[in-house]
N, C-alpha and C positions, 0 to 999 in steps of 0.2 A: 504494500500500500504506500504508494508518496505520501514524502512528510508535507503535511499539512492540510491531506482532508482526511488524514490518520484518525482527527478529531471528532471526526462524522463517524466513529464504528459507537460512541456512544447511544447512538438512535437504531444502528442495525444489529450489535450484538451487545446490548447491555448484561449486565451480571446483575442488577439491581434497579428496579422501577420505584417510584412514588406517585402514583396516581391520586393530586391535589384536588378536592373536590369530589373525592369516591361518598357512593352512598347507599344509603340501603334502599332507596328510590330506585326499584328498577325500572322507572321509564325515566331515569336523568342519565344523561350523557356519563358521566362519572362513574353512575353504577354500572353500564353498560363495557364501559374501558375496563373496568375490576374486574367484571365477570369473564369475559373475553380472555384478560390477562392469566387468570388461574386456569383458563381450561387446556394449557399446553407448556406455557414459559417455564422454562428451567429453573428461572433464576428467582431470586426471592420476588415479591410486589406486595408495596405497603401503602394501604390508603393513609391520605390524610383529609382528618375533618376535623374542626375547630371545636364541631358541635357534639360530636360522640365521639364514645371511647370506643369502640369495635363499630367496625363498617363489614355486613355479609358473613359474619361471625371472626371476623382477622380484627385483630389489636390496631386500632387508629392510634395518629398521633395528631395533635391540635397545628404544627408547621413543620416541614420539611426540616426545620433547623434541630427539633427534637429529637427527629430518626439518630440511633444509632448506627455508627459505622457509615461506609460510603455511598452517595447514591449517584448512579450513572448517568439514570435517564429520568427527568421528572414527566408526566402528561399532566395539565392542567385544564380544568372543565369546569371553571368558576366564573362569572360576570365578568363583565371586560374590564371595569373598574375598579376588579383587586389583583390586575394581572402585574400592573409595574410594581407593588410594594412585594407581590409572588416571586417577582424575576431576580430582587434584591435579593431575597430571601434565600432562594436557589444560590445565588453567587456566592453571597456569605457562607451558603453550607457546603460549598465546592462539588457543586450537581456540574455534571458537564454537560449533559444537552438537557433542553426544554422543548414539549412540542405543546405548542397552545391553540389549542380545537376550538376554545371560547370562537362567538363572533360579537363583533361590533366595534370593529376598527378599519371601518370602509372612510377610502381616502377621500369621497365625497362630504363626510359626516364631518362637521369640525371638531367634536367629541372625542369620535374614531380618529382625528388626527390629532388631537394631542394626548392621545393615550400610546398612538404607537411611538408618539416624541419620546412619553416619560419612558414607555418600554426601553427604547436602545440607550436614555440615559441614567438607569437603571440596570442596565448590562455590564455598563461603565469596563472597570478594567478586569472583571473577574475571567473574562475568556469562555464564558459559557456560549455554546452555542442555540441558537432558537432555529426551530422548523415551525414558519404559521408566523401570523396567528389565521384564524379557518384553514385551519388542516386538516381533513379526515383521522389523520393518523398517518403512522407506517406497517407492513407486513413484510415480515422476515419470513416467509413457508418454511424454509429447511430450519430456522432455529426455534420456530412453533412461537414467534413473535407475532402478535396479532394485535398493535397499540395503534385500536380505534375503534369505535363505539358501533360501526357497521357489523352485521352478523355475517356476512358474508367469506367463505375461506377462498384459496388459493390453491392451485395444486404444486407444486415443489416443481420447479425447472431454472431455465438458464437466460430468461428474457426481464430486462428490469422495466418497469414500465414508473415513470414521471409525470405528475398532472399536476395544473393550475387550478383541472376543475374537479371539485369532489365527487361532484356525482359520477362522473365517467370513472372512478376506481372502483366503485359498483359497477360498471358493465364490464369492465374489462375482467373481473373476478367472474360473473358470470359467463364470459368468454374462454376461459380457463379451464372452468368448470364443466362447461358443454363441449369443449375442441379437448382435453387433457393435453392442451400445451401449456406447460409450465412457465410458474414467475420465480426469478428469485427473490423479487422484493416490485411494493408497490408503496412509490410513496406521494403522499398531498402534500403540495409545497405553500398551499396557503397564500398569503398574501406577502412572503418572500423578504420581512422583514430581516433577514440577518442570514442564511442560507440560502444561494442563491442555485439556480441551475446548473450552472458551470461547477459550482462546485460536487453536483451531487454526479454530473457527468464523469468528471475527474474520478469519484469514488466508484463507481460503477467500470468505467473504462478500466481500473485496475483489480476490482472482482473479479477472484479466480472462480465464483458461481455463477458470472453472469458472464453469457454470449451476444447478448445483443440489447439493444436498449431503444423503448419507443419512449416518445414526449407527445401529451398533447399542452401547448405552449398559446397562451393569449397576448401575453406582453412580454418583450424582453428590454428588460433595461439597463445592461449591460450588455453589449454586443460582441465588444473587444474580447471581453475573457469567454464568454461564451464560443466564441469562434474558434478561440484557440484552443481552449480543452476539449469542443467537440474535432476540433480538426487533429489533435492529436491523438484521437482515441478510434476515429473511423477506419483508418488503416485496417486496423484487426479485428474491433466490433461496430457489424453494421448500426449504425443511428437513424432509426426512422421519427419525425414529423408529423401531426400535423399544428400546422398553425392556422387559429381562428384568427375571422376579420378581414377576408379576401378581399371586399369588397368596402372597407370604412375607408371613407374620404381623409380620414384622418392621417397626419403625416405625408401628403401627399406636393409633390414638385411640380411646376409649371417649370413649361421648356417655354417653345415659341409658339405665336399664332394660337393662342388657347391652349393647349394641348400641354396634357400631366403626366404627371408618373405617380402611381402611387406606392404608399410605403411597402404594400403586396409584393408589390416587383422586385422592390429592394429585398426584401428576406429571400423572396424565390432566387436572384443573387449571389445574397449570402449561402444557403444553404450548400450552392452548388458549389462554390467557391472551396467550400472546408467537407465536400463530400458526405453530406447529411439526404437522406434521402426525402422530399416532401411530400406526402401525399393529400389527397382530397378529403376522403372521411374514415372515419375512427375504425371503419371494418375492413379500410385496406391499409389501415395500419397494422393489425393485428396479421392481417394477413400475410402483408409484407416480412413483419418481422420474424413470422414464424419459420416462413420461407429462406429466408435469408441466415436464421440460424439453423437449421435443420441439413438445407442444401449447400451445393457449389455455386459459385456466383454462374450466370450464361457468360459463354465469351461473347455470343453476339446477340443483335434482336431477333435473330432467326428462329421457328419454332415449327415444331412435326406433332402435328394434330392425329392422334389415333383414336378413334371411336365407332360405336356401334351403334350409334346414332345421329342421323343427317344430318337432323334438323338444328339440334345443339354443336355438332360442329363446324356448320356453315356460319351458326350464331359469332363463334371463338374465332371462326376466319375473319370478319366483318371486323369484331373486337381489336382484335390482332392490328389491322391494316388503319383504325380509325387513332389509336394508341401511338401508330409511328412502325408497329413489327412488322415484319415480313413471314409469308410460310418459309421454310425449309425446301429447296431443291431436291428433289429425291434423285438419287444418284443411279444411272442406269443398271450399276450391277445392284443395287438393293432391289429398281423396280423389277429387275428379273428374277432376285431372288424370292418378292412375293408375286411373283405371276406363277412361279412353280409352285408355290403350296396352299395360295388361295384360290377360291371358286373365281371363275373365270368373270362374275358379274358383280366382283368388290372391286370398288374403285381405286387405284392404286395409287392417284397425285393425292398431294396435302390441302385436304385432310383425308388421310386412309381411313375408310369407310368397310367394315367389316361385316356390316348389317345386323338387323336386331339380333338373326338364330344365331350369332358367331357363338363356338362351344369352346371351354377353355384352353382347348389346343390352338385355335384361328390367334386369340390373342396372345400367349406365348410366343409362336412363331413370327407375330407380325413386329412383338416388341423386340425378339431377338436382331433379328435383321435388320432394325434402327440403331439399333444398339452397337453392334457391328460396325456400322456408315461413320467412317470417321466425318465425314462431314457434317455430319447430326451431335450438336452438342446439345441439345436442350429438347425433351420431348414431356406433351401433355395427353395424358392418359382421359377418355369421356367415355364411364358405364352408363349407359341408363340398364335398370334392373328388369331385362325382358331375355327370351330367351332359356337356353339352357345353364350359362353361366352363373353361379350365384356370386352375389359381392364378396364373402369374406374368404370363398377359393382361389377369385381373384385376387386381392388384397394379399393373401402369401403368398402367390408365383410371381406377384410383382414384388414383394419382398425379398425371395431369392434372386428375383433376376437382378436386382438391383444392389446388392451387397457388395460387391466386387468392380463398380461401376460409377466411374467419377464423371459424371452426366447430371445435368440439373431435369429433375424429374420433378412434375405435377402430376396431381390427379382428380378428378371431376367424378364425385358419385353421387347421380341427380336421385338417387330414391331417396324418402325420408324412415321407412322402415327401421325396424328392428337389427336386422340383418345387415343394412347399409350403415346403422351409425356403426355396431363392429366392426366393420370393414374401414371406418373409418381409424376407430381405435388403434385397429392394427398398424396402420399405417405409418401413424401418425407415433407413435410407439416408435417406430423403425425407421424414424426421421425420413418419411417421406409424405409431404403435406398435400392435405385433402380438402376439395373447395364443393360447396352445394350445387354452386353453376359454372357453367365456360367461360361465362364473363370475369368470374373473380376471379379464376384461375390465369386467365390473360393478366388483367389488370396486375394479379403479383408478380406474373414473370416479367412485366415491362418494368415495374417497378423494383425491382428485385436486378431488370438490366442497366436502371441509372444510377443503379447503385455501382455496380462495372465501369460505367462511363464516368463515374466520379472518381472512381479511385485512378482508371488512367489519367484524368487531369491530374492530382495529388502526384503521379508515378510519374509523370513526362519529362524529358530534360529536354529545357529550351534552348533552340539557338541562340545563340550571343548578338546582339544588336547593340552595337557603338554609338556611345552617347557621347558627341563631341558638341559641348557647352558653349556659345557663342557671350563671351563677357557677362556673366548674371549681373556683376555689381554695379554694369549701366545700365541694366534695368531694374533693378531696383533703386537706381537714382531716376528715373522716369517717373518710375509709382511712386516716390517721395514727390517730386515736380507736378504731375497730376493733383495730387491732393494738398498740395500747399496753392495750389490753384483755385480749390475748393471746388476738384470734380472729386467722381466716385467712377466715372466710366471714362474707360480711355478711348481715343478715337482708334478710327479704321487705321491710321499709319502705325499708329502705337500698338494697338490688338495684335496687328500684324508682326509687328520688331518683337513683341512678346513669344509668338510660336516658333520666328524665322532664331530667336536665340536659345532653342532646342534642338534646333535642326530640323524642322518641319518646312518644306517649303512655302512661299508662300506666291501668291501671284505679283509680279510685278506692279507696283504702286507708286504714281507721284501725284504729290500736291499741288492745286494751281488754285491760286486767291483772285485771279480776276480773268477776264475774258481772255485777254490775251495771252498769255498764262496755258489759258486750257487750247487754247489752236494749237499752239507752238510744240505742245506736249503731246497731243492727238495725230502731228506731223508726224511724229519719231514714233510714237505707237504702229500707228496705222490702222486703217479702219478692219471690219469694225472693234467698237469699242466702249466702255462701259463708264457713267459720271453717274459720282455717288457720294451723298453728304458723309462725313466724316463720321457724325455720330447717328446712330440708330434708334429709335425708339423704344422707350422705355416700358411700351402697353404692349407690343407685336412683337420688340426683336425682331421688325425691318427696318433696312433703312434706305433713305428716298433714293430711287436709281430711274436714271437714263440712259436709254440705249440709240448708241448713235453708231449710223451706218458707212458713215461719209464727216470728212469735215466740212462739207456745206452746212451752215446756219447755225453754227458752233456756239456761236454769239450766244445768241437765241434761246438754245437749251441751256446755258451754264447760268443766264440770268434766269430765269425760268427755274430753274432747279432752286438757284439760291433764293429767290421770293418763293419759294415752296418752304424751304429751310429756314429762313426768318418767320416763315408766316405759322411755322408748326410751334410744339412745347418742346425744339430741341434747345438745344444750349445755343450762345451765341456764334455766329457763320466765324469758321475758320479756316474755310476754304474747301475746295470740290476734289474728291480723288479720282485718277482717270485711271483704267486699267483695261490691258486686253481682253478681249470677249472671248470666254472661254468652247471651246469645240462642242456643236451639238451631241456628238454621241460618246459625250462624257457620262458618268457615274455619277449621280450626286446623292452625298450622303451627307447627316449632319453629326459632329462631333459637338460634345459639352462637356460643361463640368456644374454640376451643381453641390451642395453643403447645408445636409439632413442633420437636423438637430441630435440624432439618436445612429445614424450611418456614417457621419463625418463627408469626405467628399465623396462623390459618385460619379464614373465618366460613363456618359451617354451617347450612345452609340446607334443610329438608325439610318432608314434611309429616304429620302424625299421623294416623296409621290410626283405623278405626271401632272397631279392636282397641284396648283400654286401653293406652300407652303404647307401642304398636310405632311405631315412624319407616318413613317408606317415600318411593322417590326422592330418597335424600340427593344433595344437591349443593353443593359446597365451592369456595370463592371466599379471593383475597388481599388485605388492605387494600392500600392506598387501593382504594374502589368509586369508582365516580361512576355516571349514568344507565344511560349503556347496561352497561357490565358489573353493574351489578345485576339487568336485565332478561335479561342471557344468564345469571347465576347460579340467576333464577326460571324460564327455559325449562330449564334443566338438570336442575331438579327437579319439573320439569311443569305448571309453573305458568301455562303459557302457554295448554291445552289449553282448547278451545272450551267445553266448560261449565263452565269456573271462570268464564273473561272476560263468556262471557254472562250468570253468574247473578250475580243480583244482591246476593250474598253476597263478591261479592268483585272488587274491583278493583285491576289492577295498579298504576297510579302511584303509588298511596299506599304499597301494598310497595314499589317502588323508593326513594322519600324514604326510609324507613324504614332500609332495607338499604342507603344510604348515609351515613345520620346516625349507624347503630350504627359502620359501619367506621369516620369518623371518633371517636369514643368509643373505638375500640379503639387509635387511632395517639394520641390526646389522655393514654390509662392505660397505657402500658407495664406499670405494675405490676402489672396485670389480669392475671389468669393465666386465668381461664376462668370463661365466662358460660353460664350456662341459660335461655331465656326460652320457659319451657313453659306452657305455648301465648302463643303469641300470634296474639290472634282477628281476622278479617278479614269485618269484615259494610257493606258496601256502598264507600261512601267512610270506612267508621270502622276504624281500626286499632288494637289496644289491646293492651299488654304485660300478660296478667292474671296470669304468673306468674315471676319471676326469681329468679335465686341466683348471686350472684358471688364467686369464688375470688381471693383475693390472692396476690404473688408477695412473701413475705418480703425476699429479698431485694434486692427491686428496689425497695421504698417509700422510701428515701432519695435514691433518685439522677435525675440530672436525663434528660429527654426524650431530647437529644442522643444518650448513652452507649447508646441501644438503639437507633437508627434499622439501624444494622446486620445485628438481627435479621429486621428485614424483608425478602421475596425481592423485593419493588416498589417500588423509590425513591420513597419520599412525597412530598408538595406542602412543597414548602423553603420553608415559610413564615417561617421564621425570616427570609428576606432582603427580608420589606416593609415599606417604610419610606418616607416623604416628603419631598421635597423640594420648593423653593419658587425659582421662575425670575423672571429677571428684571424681570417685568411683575407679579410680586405673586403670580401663580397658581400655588395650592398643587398638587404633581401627586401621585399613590401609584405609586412604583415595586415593583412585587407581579414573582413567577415567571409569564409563563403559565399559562394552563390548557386544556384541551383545550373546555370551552366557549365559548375566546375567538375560536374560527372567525369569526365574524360582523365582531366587532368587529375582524379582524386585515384582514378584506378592506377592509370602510370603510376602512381607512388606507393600503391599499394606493391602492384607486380616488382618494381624495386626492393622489397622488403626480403630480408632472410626469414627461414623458417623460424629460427629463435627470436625475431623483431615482432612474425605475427604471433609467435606464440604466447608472448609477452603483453602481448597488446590487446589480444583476442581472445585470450586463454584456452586457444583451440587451434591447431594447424589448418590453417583453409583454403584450398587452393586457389580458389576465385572469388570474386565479390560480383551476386548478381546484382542485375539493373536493379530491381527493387531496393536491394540493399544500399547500393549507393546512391539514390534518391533520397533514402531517409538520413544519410549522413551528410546529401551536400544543400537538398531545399529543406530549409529549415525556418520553425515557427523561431522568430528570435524574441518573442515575448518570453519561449522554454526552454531557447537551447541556443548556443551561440560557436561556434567554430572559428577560430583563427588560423587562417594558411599561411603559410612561408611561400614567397613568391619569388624565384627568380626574375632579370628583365626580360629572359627569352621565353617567359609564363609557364618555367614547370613549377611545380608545387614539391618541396622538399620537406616540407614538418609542418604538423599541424597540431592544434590544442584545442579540444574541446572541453564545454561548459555548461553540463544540465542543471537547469535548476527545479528544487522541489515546487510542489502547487502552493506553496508559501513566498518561496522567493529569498528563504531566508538561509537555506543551505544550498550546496549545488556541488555534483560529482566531477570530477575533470579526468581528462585522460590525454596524454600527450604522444605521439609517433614524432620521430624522425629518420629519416633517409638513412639507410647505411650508410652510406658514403660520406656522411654529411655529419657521423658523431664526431664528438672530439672539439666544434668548433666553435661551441658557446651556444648551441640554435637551443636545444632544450632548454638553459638554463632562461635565455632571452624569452622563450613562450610561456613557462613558465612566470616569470617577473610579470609577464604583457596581461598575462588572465586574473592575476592577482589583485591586479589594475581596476581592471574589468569587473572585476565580482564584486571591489569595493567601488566600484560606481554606480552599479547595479543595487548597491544595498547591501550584499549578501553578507551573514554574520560568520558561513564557516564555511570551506570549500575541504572536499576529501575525495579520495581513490584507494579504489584498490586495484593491490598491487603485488602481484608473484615475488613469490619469495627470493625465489632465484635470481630477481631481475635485480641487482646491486647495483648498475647505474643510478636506475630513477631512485631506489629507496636510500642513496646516497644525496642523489640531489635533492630530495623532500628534506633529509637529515640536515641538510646545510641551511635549505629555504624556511629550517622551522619549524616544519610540521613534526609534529606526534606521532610515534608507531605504536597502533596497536592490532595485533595478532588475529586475527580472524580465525584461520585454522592451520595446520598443519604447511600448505602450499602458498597461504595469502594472506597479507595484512594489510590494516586498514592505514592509509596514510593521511592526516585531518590536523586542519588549521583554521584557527580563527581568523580570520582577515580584517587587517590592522584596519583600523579608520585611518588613523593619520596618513594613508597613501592617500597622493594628489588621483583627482578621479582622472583617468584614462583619456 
C-alpha cells in the first residue's frame, strides 16, 4: 500500500468500531449500523450513547473518549449539529477514520455550511481522517465489514465500486447479488469533505483484492490529482465511469459565433487522456467492469457473432456497426472448415447462424474453428433457449473450450428461466461474462475496446517535434506594452508575432494606416487579397474583412473599411492589415485556447463548416500535447478521415507540429487567457495561421511561470530542473527531466548495461526491456515520479536517476543507473547531489532505496551522501535519508 492512503485501511480493515449514536431504536440509522456490525465483523464494535448504558444488550459508553483502548474507525448517526464537537472528540481520542452518515450539511443550506466549516476546523491537526458526511457507509465483503445502515450484502470479489450517490450502492449490491460478480469493497463518499476520490482510487489501485474499479462520479473538484492517480493506476486496473450531468449548461465555454463547449466534453477529454473508461449508464458500467476484469482486453473492434438465432444476431450486427465495430472477416480456410461440418443451409458470414435445432455438437464445432482463426480475437457467443441444446451443457463446453484460450469471449443467454440463470452462474464462475441481450453484450465489448484504445495512447512513444522559440522575452514585452496601453486584446499583427514566436506559421501580414499605404502594399502583394481591421470583435470573434480582387478602387474599400471600424464598438483605428488571399481548396480549421475555472487551459480543436462560421466536430485537448496526443486530438475531431489524409489539401504531421508548438505557447503565456486562430489553412504540406486574436489575463501579466503550473490538470515538462554539469574527464553532460520520446535512447543504455549493472538495478537478469516497459519509465506523471537523464551533446543518455514519490509527497524511493563505461567519473555521485535537490524542492521529508547487498558502489556512495543503512534481508538493505531543508531548491 503507498504511504499515504496507508491511512484509509482505517475504514477498510478496522480492528475496532465505535458506532456514535447506536441505539436500541431499530428503525434509527445507528441501531441499524450496530446491528449490521455484529452480524459478521471480526473485530470488537462499541456503541456509544450519552443516554444508556447498554445499546442491543453491549455495554455503551456516554463518548468515544470513554472507550477503553484504541478505536480505529468511529460511524456516526447523530444530528448534524453535534457532528463538529463528535469530530473533536474523535481526534482527542486518536480515532483514525470517521465516517458520518448524519445529513444536513448541503452546501446550499447556510446551516449545512457552516457546520461543514466547524467540521474541518474541528479536525484541526489530529490527522483523523473523515468519509461523508451523507455517506451510506462502506462494505469490506471478504472482511464481513458491512458499516452502513443498508440491509443489503455483497458477494466477495475483485471489483471496487465508488459513489457520490447512495442510493446506487443499493443497486449495485443488488447487481452482485443477481450476476455473483463480486465486490471487494463499496464505498459512499458522501459529500467528500476531507477524503476525496483520488485518494480512495490511489487505495484501491494498490489493493491486492481489487481488479478493477467502477465510479459513479457527479462533481469532481479536484481534477489535477484525480487525473493523476486514476492515470497511474489504469495501466493495470481497468477504471470504469460514469459521470452525471451530460447535459448541464453548467461550466460550459463559448468559442466563436455563439457556439460552446460544455464542461461534458471536457471530462469526456479528461477521461481519455488518463485512460479511464466512460460510459453512459450504470448497467454498462457494471457490465463493463465485469468484462474487463474477468477477460483479455480485444486487440481490435472487430467481432465474430455466433448464434442460433437471427433475429438477435442481426440485432448485435446493427449494435456493432452503430457503436463504431466492425464484424470479423471470416477467413476462407475457417469458412471451409464450417462448410465441412455444418448443414449446408447455416449461414456461414458474420454472424454465423446455426439455427434454432443446432445440437450441442453444431456449436462446439463452430466455436472451435473460431477459435482456431488466428484472425478472430474476440468472439460473442447468442443462445436463445430453443432447440435440443440446453443452457447449462452449453455453458460447460464453452467452459472447457475456453480455458486454455487467450481470446476475449462474450456470451448472450436470452432465456430468463431457471436453467439459463445456471448457465449463467457457471459462467460467470469461470470468468466468462454473460449478458440478457446482444445489445449489452456489444455495448461491453466496444467498451471494454476503448479501454484498449486508451491504454495505446498511455503506451505510444511520440515522435520528437522541435520546438525552436523565436525571443519569448519580446513578447512578453509586447503583452506588458498592450496593457500599459490599457488593452486586454492584442491586434491581428501582434496575435500573429505571438504564434509566428513558437514556430507556427503565420500568413504574411502588413500594416497600412492610410490609403496610400494600403495600394502600395497590395502592389507587392498582389491580387487577390484580403483588408482587415486589426482588432476583432469582442461579441462574434470576427473581425471586419474585405476582399479585394484587383487594386482598382483601393481607395474606396480601405476608407470604407475604416468608417466600418470607427463606426463599430472596436477600439480606436490603428490601421488596416492586408494579407494574401489564401487558396480555395485549403483546409480550414479553427485552433483555440480557452481557461475553465475547474480544467485550467483547454486547446480547441475543430473544423469550419462550408457554413460561414459554424465549427463542426469540436474536439478539446490539455496542454502539454506532444505527437501522439495531438494526432488523437485530430482523430477526435475527424481529422483523420480518409479524404482529408488523401487529399492533397491537407496533411496530418504538419497539424501535429502545429498543435504541439501552440500547447507549448500556451504553458510558455500563462497570462494568455484565450486565443482564436480562425482559420487556420491547411493546403498540402503548408500550414498557415491567416487569422488570430489573443485575450490577456490582467491579472496574471506580472507574475512568474511557477505560480500557475497548478492550474494545469497535466503536470508539464519540469523544465525548470535542466541544467549541466561537467565530470571528471572534462565532458560536459545536460541533466534534463525525461521525456516520453526518450524510448529509444532509454533502451541504448539499457543494452549498454553488464549483467551485474542490470542485476543491480533490477534485481533480476533481463535480457530486454519491452515497449511497454519502457513507456512507463520514460512518459511519466511528474506530479508521481520524476527521472533525470545524463545527456551527452550527440543525445545518448548515459545515467539516469529516478524519483517516486508516495500519495503523500512526503517520502519518495530513488534508484540510480549509470553506463558502464561511464563509472568512475563522478556521474553517480553528481545525480545523486541533483535529486536530493529535487526532492527538497519538491517538499519531500525522506528519500530511500533499496539496494543489493552486493552492490558496494552505491551503498558506498549512500554511506558518504549520508544516508542510513538499514538491512532488509539477507540480499538487501534499505538505504534512507532525511532530506536537509537547508539545500537551495533545485
Amino acid at each position: 500500500m503507498p504511504v499515504g492512503v496507508e491511512n484509509l485501511n482505517c475504514f477498510f480493515n478496522p480492528k475496532s468500531i465505535a458506532v456514535i449514536g447506536a441505539s436500541g431504536n431499530k428503525a434509527s440509522l445507528g441501531a441499524l449500523i450496530f446491528q449490521n456490525l455484529n452480524e459478521g465483523f471480526r473485530g470488537s464494535v462499541i456503541p456509544v450513547n450519552e443516554f444508556h448504558q447498554t445499546v442491543q444488550g453491549v455495554k455503551a459508553y456516554p463518548s468515544v473518549g470513554k472507550i477503553p483502548g484504541k478505536i480505529d474507525l468511529a460511524i456516526v448517526a447523530t444530528p448534524a449539529h453535534t457532528i463538529p464537537q463528535i469530530i473533536e472528540d474523535c481526534g482527542e481520542a486518536g480515532v483514525s477514520g470517521v465516517i458520518i452518515v448524519s445529513a444536513g450539511f448541503s452546501e446550499c443550506d447556510p446551516v449545512g455550511q457552516q457546520l461543514r466549516k466547524q467540521i474541518i476546523e474541528r479536525k484541526g491537526t489530529f490527522g483523523t481522517r473523515i468519509l461523508g458526511p451523507n455517506s451510506l457507509g462502506v462494505i469490506r465483503p471478504k472482511n464481513n465489514l458491512h458499516a452502513t445502515f443498508g440491509d443489503k450484502r455483497a458477494v466477495p470479489g475483485k471489483i471496487a465500486f465508488i459513489s457520490q450517490s447512495a442510493a446506487l450502492c443499493g443497486t449495485v449490491l443488488d447487481w452482485s447479488q443477481e450476476t455473483k460478480v463480486g465486490l471487494s469493497a463499496v464505498v459512499s463518499v458522501g459529500f467528500m469533505l476531507d477524503v476525496e476520490l483520488s485518494e480512495l482510487i490511489e487505495y484501491f489501485g494498490a489493493d491486492s483484492q481489487t481488479r478493477a474499479i467502477m465510479l459513479y462520479v457527479e462533481s469532481i473538484t479536484n481534477v489535477r490529482s484525480f487525473m493523476s492517480a486514476a492515470r497511474g493506476f489504469a495501466r493495470t486496473k481497468p477504471i470504469v465511469i460514469v459521470k452525471a450531468g451530460r447535459f448541464s449548461k453548467k461550466g460550459s465555454l463559448r468559442l466563436v459565433n455563439g457556439a460552446h463547449l460544455t464542461e461534458d466534453a471536457l471530462y469526456d477529454a479528461a477521461f481519455r487522456r488518463i485512460g479511464v473508461v466512460r460510459v453512459d449508464e450504470v448497467n454498462e458500467l457494471f457490465d463493463c467492469a465485469k468484462s474487463l476484469q474477468m477477460q483479455p482486453n480485444p486487440k481490435s473492434s472487430s467481432l465474430t457473432i455466433i448464434t442460433n438465432a437471427d433475429g438477435p444476431g442481426v440485432l448485435a450486427a446493427d449494435q456493432l456497426a452503430l457503436k463504431g465495430g466492425e464484424l470479423a472477416v471470416i477467413s476462407k480456410a475457417s469458412e471451409s472448415a464450417l462448410r465441412s461440418i455444418l448443414p449446408y443451409y447455416c449461414s456461414l458470414s458474420n454472424p454465423i447462424d446455426l439455427l434454432e435445432e443446432a445440437p450441442p455438437q453444431r456449436f462446439q464445432d463452430a466455436l472451435k474453428v473460431c477459435l482456431n482463426d488466428p484472425e478472430i480475437d474476440s468472439v460473442l457467443l447468442i443462445y436463445s433457449p430453443q432447440g435440443v441444446t440446453k443452457p447449462v451443457s452449453l455453458a460447460n463446453m464453452v467452459v472447457d473450450l475456453f480455458k486454455n484460450v487467450r481470446k476475449t469471449v462474450l456470451v448472450t443467454l436470452l432465456g430468463e428461466d431457471q436453467e439459463c440463470q445456471e448457465a449463467r452462474r457457471i459462467l460467470q464462475l469461470n470468468n466468462i461474462p454473460t449478458f440478457k441481450t446482444a445489445e449489452e453484450a456489444v455495448a461491453a465489448f466496444m467498451n471494454m475496446y476503448t479501454y484498449t484504445q486508451n491504454l495505446e495512447l498511455l503506451y505510444q512513444t511520440p515522435e520528437e517535434i522541435e520546438l525552436k522559440l523565436d525571443k519569448p522575452l519580446r513578447l512578453k514585452g509586447i503583452i506588458r506594452r498592450v496593457v500599459s496601453e490599457g488593452r486586454d486584446v492584442l491586434n491581428l499583427e501582434e496575435s500573429l508575432a505571438l504564434l509566428e514566436s513558437h514556430n507556427i506559421p503565420i500568413a504574411k501580414t502588413t500594416v497600412a494606416k492610410s490609403a496610400k499605404e494600403a495600394s502600395d502594399i497590395a502592389a507587392k502583394i498582389g491580387s487577390p487579397f484580403l483588408m482587415k481591421a486589426l482588432q476583432a470583435s469582442e461579441t462574434t470573434g470576427n473581425r471586419l474583412t474585405i476582399e479585394a480582387y484587383s487594386n482598382q478602387g483601393i481607395d474606396k474599400k480601405f476608407n470604407q473599411l475604416r468608417h466600418e471600424i470607427e463606426s463599430s464598438n472596436l477600439e480606436e483605428f490603428q490601421g488596416i492589415a492586408l494579407q494574401p488571399m489564401q487558396q480555395a481548396s485549403v483546409t480550414k480549421l479553427f485552433l483555440g485556447l480557452r481557461k475553465h475555472p475547474r480544467f485550467g487551459p483547454v486547446i480547441v480543436l475543430a473544423r469550419i463548416s462550408e457554413t460561414p462560421g459554424v465549427l463542426r466536430d469540436v474536439a478539446v485537448g490539455f496542454p502539454p500535447l506532444n505527437q501522439i496526443l495531438a494526432r488523437r486530438l485530430m482523430e477526435t475531431a475527424k481529422l483523420h478521415q480518409t479524404e482529408l489524409l488523401d487529399s492533397t489539401a491537407f496533411n496530418a504531421s504538419v497539424v501535429e507540429q502545429v498543435l504541439v508548438r501552440f500547447s507549448q505557447l500556451v504553458l510558455d503565456f500563462p497570462e494568455v487567457k484565450e486565443i482564436n486562430v480562425h482559420p487556420l489553412t491547411v493546403c498540402g504540406s503548408e500550414v498557415v495561421a491567416v487569422d488570430a486574436c489573443v485575450t490577456i489575463d490582467l491579472s496574471k501579466v506580472m507574475r512568474e511561470q511557477a505560480e500557475h503550473d497548478e492550474t494545469l490538470i497535466i503536470a508539464p515538462y519540469p523544465k525548470k530542473y535542466v541544467t549541466k554539469r561537467q565530470l571528471k574527464n572534462g565532458v560536459t553532460v545536460t541533466f534534463r527531466p525525461v521525456k516520453p520520446e526518450d524510448e529509444f535512447r532509454f533502451n541504448e543504455l539499457f543494452k549498454s548495461l553488464s549483467q551485474e549493472s542490470i542485476l543491480f538495478r533490477f534485481f533480476q537478469v533481463i535480457k530486454e526491456l519491452s515497449h511497454d516497459t519502457l513507456s512507463r519509465y520514460c512518459n511519466l506523471d511528474y506530479d508521481r515520479e520524476i527521472a533525470i537523464v545524463a545527456e551527452l551533446p550527440d543525445g545518448r543518455i548515459i545515467g539516469v536517476v529516478r524519483l517516486i514519490l508516495g500519495s503523500d509527497h512526503k517520502t519518495g524511493e530513488f534508484a540510480i543507473t549509470v553506463g558502464d563505461s561511464w563509472h568512475g567519473l563522478g556521474l553517480g555521485s553528481k545525480l545523486m547531489e541533483y535529486i536530493i535537490k529535487i526532492a527538497n524542492d519538491l517538499k519531500v521529508e525522506a528519500i530511500y532505496s533499496m539496494v543489493s547487498s552486493a552492490n558496494s558502489k552505491m551503498v558506498n556512495l549512500c554511506g558518504k551522501m549520508g544516508f542510513e543503512e538499514k538491512p532488509v534481508d539477507e540480499d538487501t538493505v534499505e538505504m534512507w535519508k532525511k532530506v536537509p531543508t537547508q539545500v537551495d531548491s533545485a
